[in-house]
VEXVO-794231 format. One record per residue: x negated, y negated, z negated of N, C-alpha, C, O, CB in turn; residue in three letters; chain; residue number from 1. Coordinates in Angstrom, 1 decimal. Atoms other than C-alpha are relative to their C-alpha. Last residue first. Glycine has a CB too. Example, Ala and Ser with C-alpha at 12.3 -4.5 7.8 and 13.67 -1.06 7.14 Angstrom:
2
[[0.9,1.1,0.0],[-13.7,1.1,-7.1],[0.8,-1.1,-0.8],[0.3,-2.2,-0.9],[-0.4,-0.5,1.4],"SER","A",2],
[[-0.9,1.2,0.0],[-12.3,4.5,-7.8],[-0.9,-1.2,0.0],[-1.9,-1.2,-0.7],[1.0,0.0,-1.2],"ALA","A",1],
This chain:
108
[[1.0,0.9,0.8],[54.6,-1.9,9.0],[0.2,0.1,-1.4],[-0.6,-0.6,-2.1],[0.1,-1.4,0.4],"UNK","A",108],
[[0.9,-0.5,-0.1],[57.0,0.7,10.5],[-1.3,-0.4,-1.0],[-1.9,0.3,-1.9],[0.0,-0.1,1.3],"UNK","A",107],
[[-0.3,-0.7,1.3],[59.8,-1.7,9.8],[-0.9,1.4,-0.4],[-0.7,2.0,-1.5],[1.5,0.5,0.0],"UNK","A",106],
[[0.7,0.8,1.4],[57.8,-4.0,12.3],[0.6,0.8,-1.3],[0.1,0.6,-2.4],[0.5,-1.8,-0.2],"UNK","A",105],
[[1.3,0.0,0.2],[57.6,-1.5,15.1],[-0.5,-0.5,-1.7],[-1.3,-0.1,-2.6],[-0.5,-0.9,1.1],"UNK","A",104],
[[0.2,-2.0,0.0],[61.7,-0.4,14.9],[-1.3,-0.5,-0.4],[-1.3,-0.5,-1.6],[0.2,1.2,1.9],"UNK","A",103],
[[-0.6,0.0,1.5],[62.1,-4.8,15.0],[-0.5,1.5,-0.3],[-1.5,1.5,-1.0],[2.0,-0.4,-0.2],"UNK","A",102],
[[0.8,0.5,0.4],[60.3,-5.3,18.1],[0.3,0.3,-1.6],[-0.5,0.2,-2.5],[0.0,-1.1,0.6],"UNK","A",101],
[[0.2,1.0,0.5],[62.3,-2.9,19.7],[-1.0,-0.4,-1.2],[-1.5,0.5,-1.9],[1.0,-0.3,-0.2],"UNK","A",100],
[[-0.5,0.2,-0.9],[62.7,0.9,21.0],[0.4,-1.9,0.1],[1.2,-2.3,1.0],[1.1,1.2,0.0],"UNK","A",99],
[[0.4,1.6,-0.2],[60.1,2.0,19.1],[1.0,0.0,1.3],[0.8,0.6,2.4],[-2.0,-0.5,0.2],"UNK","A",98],
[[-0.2,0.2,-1.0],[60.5,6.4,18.3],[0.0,-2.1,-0.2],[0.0,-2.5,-1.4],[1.4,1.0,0.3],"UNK","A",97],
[[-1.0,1.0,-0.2],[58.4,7.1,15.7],[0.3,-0.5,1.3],[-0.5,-1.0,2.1],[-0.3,-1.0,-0.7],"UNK","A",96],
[[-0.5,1.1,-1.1],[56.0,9.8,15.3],[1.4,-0.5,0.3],[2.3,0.1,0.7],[-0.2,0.5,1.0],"UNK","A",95],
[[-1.8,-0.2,-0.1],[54.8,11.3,12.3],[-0.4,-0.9,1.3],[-1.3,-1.7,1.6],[1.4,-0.7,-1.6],"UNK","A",94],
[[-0.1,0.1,-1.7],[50.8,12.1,11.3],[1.5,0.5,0.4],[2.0,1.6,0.4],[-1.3,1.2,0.9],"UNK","A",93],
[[-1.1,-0.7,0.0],[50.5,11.8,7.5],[0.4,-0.5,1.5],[0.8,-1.6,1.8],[1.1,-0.3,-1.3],"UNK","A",92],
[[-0.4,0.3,-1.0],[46.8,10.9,6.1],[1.4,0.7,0.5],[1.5,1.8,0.0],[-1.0,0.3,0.9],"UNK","A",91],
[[-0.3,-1.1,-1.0],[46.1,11.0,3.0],[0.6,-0.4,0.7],[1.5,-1.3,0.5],[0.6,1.0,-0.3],"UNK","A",90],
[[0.0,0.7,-0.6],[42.8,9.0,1.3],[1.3,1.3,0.6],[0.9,2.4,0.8],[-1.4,-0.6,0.6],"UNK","A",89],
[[-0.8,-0.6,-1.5],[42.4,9.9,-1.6],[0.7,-0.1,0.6],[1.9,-0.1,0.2],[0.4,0.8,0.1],"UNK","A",88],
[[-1.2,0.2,-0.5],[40.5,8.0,-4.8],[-0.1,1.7,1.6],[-0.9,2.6,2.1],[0.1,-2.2,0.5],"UNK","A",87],
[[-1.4,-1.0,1.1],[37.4,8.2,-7.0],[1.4,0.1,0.5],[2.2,0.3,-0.4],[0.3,-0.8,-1.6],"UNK","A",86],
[[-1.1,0.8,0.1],[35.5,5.5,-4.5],[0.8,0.6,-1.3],[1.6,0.0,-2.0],[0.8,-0.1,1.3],"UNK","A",85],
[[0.7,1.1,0.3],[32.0,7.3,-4.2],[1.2,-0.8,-0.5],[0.9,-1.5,-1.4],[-0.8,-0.5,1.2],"UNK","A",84],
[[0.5,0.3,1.4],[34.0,10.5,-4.4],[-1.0,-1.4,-0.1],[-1.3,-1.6,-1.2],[-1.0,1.5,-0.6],"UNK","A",83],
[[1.5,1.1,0.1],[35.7,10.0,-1.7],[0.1,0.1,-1.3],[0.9,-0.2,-2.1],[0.0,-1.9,0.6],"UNK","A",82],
[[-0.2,0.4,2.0],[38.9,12.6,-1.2],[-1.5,-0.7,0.4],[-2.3,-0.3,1.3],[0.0,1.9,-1.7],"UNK","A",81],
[[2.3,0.5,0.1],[39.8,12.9,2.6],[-0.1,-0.6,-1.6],[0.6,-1.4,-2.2],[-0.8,-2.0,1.6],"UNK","A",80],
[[0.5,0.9,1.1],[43.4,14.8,2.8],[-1.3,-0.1,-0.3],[-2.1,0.7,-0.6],[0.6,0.2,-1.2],"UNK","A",79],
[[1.1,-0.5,0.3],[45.6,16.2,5.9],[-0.6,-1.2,-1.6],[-0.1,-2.2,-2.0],[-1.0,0.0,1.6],"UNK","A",78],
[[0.8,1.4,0.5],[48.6,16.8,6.1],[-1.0,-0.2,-0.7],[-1.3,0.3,-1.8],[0.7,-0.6,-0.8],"UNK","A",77],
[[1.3,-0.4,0.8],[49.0,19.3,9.1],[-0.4,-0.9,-1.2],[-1.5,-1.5,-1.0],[-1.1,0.1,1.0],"UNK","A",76],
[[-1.0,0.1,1.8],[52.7,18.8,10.2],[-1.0,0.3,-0.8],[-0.7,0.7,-1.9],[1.5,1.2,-0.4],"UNK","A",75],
[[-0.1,1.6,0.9],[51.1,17.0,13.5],[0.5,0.6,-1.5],[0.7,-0.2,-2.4],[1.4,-1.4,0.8],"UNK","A",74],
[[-0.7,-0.3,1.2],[49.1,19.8,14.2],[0.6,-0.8,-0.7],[0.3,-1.2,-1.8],[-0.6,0.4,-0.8],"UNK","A",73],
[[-1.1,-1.1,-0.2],[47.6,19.2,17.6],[0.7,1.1,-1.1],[1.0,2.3,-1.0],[-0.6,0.9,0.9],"UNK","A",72],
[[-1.1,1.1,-0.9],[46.7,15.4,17.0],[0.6,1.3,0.1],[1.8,1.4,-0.1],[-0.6,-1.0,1.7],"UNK","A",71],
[[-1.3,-0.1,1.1],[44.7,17.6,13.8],[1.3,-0.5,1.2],[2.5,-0.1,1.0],[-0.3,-1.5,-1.8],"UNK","A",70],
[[-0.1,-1.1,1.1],[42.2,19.3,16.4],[1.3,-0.1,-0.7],[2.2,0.8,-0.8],[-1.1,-0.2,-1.0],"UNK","A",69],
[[-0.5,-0.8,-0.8],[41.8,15.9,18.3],[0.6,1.4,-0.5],[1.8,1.5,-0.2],[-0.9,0.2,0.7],"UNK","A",68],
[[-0.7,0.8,-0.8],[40.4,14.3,15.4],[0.9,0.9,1.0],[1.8,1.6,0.5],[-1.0,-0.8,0.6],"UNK","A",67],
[[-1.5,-0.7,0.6],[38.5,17.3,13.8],[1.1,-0.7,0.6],[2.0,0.0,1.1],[0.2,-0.1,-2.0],"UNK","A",66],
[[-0.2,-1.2,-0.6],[35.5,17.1,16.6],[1.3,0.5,-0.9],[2.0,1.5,-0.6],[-1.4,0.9,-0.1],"UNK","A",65],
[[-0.3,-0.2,-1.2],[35.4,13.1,16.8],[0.4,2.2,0.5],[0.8,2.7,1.5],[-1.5,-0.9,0.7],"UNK","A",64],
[[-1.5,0.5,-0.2],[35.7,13.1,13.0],[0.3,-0.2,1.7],[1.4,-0.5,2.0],[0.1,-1.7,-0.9],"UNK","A",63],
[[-1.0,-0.8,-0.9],[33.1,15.3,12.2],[1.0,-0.7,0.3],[2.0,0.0,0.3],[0.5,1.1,-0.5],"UNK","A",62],
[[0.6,-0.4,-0.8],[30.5,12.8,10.2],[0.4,1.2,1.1],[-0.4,1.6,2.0],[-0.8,0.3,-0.7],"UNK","A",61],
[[1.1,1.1,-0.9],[32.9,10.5,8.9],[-0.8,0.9,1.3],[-0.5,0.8,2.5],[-1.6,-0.5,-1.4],"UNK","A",60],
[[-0.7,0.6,-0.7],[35.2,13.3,7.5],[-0.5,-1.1,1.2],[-0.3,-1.2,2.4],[0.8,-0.5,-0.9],"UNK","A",59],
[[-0.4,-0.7,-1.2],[32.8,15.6,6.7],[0.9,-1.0,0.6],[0.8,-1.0,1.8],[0.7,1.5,-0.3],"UNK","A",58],
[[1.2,-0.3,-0.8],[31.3,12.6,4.5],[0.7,0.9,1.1],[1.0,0.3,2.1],[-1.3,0.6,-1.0],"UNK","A",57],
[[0.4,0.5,-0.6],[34.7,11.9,3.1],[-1.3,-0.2,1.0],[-1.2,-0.9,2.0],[0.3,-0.4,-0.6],"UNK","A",56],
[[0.9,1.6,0.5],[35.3,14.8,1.7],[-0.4,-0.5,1.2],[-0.7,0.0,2.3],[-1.6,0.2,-1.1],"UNK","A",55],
[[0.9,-0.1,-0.3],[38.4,17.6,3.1],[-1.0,-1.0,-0.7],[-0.3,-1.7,-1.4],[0.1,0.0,1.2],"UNK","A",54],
[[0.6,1.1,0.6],[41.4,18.5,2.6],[-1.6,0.4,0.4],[-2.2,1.4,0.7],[0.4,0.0,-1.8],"UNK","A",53],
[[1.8,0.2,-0.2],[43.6,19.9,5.2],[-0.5,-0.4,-1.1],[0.2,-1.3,-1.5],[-0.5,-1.0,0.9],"UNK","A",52],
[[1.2,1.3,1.0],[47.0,20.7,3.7],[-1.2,0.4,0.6],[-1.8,1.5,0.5],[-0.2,0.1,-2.2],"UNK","A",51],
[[-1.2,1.5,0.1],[50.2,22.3,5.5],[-0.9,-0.3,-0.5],[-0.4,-1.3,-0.9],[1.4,-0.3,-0.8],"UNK","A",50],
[[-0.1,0.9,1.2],[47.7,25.3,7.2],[1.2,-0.9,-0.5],[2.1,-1.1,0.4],[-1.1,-0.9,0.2],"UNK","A",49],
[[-1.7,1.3,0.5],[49.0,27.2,9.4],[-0.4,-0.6,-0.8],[0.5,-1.0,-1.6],[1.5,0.6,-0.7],"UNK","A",48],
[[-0.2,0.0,1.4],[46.1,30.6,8.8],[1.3,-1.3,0.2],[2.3,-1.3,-0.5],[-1.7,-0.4,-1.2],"UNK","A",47],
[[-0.2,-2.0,1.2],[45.7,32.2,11.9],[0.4,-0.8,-1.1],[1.5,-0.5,-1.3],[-1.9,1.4,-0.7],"UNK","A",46],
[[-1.1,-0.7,-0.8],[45.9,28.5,14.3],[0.4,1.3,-1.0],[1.5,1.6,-1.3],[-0.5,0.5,1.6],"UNK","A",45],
[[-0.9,0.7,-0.2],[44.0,26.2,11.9],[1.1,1.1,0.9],[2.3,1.2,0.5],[-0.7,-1.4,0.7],"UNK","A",44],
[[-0.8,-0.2,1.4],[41.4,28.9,11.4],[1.2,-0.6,0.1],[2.1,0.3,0.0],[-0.6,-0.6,-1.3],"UNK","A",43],
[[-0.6,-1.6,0.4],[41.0,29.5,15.1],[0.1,0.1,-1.4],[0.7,1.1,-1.8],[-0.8,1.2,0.4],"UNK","A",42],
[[-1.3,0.0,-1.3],[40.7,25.6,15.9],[0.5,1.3,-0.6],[1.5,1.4,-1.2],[-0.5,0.2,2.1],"UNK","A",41],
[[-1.2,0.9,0.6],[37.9,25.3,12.6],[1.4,0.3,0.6],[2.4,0.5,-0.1],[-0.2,-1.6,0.2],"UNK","A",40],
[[-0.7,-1.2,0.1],[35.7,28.0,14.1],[1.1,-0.6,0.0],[2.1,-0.2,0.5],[-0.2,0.9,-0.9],"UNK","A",39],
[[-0.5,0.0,-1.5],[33.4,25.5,15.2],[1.1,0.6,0.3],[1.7,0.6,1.3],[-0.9,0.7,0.9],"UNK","A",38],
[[-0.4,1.0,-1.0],[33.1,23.9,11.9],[0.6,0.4,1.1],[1.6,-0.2,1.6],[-0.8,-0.7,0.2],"UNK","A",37],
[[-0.3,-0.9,-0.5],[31.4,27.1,10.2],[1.0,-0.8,0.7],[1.8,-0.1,1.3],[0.3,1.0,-0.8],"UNK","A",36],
[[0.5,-0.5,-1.2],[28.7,25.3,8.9],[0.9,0.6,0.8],[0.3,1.1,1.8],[-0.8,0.8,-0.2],"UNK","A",35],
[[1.0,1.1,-1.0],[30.4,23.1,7.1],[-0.3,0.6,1.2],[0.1,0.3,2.4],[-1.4,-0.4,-0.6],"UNK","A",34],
[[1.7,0.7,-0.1],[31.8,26.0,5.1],[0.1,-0.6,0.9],[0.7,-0.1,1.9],[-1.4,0.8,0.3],"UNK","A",33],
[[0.6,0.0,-1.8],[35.9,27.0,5.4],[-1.8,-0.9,-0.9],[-2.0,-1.7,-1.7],[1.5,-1.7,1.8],"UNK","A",32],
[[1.6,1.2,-0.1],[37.6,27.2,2.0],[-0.3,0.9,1.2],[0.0,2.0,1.7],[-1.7,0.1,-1.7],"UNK","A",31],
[[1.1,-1.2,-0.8],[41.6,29.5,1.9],[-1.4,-1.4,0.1],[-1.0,-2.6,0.2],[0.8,0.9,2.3],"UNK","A",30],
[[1.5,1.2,-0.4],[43.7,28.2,-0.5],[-0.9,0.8,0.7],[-1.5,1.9,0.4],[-1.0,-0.8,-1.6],"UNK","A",29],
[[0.7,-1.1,-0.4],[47.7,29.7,-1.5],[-1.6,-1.0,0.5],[-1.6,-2.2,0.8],[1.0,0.8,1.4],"UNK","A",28],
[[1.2,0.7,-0.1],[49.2,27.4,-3.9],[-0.8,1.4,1.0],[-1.2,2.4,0.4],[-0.8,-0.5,-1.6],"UNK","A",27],
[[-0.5,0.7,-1.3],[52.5,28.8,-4.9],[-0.8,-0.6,0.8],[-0.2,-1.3,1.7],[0.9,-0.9,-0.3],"UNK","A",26],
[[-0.7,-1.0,-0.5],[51.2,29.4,-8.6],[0.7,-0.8,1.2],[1.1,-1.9,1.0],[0.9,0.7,-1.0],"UNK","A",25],
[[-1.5,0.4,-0.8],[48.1,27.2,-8.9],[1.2,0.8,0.2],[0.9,1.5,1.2],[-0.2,-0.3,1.3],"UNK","A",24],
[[-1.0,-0.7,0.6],[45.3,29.1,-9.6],[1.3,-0.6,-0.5],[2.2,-0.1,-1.2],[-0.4,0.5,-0.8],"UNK","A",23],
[[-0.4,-1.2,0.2],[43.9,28.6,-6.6],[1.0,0.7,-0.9],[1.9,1.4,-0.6],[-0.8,0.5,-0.2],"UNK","A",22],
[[-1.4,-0.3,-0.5],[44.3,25.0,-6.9],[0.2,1.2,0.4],[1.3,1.4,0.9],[0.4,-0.8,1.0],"UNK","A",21],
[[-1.1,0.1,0.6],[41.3,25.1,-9.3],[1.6,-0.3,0.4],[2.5,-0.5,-0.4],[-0.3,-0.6,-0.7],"UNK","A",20],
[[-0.8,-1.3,1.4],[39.3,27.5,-7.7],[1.2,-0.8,-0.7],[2.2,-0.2,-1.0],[-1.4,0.4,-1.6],"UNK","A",19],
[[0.1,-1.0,-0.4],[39.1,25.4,-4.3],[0.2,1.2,-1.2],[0.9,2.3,-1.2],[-1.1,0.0,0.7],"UNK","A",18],
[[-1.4,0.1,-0.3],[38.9,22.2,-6.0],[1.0,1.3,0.6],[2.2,1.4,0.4],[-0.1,-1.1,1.0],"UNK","A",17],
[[-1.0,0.5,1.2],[36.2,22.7,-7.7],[0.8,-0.1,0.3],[1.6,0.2,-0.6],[0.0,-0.9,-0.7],"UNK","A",16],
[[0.0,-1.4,0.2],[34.5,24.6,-4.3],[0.8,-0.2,-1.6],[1.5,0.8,-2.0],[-1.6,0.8,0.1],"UNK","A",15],
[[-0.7,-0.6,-0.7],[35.3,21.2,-2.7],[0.3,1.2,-0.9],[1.4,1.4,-1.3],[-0.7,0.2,1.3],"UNK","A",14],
[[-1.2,0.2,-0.2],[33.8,19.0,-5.0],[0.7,1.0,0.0],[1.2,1.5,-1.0],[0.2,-0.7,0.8],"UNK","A",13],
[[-0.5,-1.0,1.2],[30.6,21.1,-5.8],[1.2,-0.8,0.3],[2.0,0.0,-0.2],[-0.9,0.1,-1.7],"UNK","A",12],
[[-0.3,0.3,1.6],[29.4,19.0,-2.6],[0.4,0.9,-0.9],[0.5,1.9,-0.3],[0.8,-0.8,-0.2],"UNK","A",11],
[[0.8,-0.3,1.3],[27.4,21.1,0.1],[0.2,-0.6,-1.3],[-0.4,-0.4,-2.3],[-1.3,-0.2,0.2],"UNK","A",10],
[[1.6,0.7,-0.3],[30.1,20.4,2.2],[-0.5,0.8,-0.8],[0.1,1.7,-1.5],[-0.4,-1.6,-0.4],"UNK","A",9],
[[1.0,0.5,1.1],[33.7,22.6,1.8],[-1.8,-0.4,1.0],[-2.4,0.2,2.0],[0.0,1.6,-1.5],"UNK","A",8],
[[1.0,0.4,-0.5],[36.6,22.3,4.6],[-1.2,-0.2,-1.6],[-1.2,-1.2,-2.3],[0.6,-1.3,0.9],"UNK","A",7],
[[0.7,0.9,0.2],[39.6,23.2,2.4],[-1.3,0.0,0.6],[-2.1,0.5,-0.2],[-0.1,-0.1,-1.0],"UNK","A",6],
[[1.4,0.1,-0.3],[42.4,24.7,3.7],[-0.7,-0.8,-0.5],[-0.1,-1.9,-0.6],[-0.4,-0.1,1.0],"UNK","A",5],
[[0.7,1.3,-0.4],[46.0,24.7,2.0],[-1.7,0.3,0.5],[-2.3,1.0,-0.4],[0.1,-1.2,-1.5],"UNK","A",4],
[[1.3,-0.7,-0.6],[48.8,27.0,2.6],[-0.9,-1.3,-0.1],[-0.6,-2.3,0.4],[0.2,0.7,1.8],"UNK","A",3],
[[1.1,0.6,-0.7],[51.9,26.0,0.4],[-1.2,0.3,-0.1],[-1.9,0.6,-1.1],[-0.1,-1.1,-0.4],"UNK","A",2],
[[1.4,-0.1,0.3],[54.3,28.5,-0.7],[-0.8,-1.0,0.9],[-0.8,-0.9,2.1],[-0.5,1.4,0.3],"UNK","A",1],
């Protein structure tokens, strides 16, 4: 079963997205409000997410307070959808061991 949060704005994005991967089978979805940002750490810990998603605006405009937040989830994958662009942006936080110049560039 995949657990996914969604951070909703005041866009109708979110809450579209939020019913329609509900019914999803295997799709479990819990929505978080804007406003409720501070809480974010103690959702992230109770619930486990495997999928952040979020819009690009929260992303911009919280990104010094989710930042940190996700560094302590690395299996958290997260996803910023831009509706000005129509695309999504996902991020996948792994770490690689570099023990040469070569390790960095197959990275690239």
């Amino acid at each position: 079963m995949k657990n996914v949060l969604i951070i909703q704005s005041e866009n109708l994005l979110e809450a579209g997205l939020l019913t329609l991967l509900s019914s999803f089978e295997g799709i479990q979805v819990h929505g978080m409000r804007i406003e409720d940002l501070p809480t974010l750490p103690a959702s992230l810990h109770n619930q486990q997410p495997d999928v952040l998603i979020l819009d690009e605006t929260v992303a911009q405009t919280h990104l010094e307070s989710i930042l940190p937040l996700l560094m302590s989830y690395p299996k958290v994958r997260t996803i910023v959808v831009s509706l000005s662009e129509n695309s999504l942006s996902i991020y996948d936080k792994s770490q690689v061991s570099v023990k040469q110049i070569s390790d960095f560039l197959t990275i690239l």
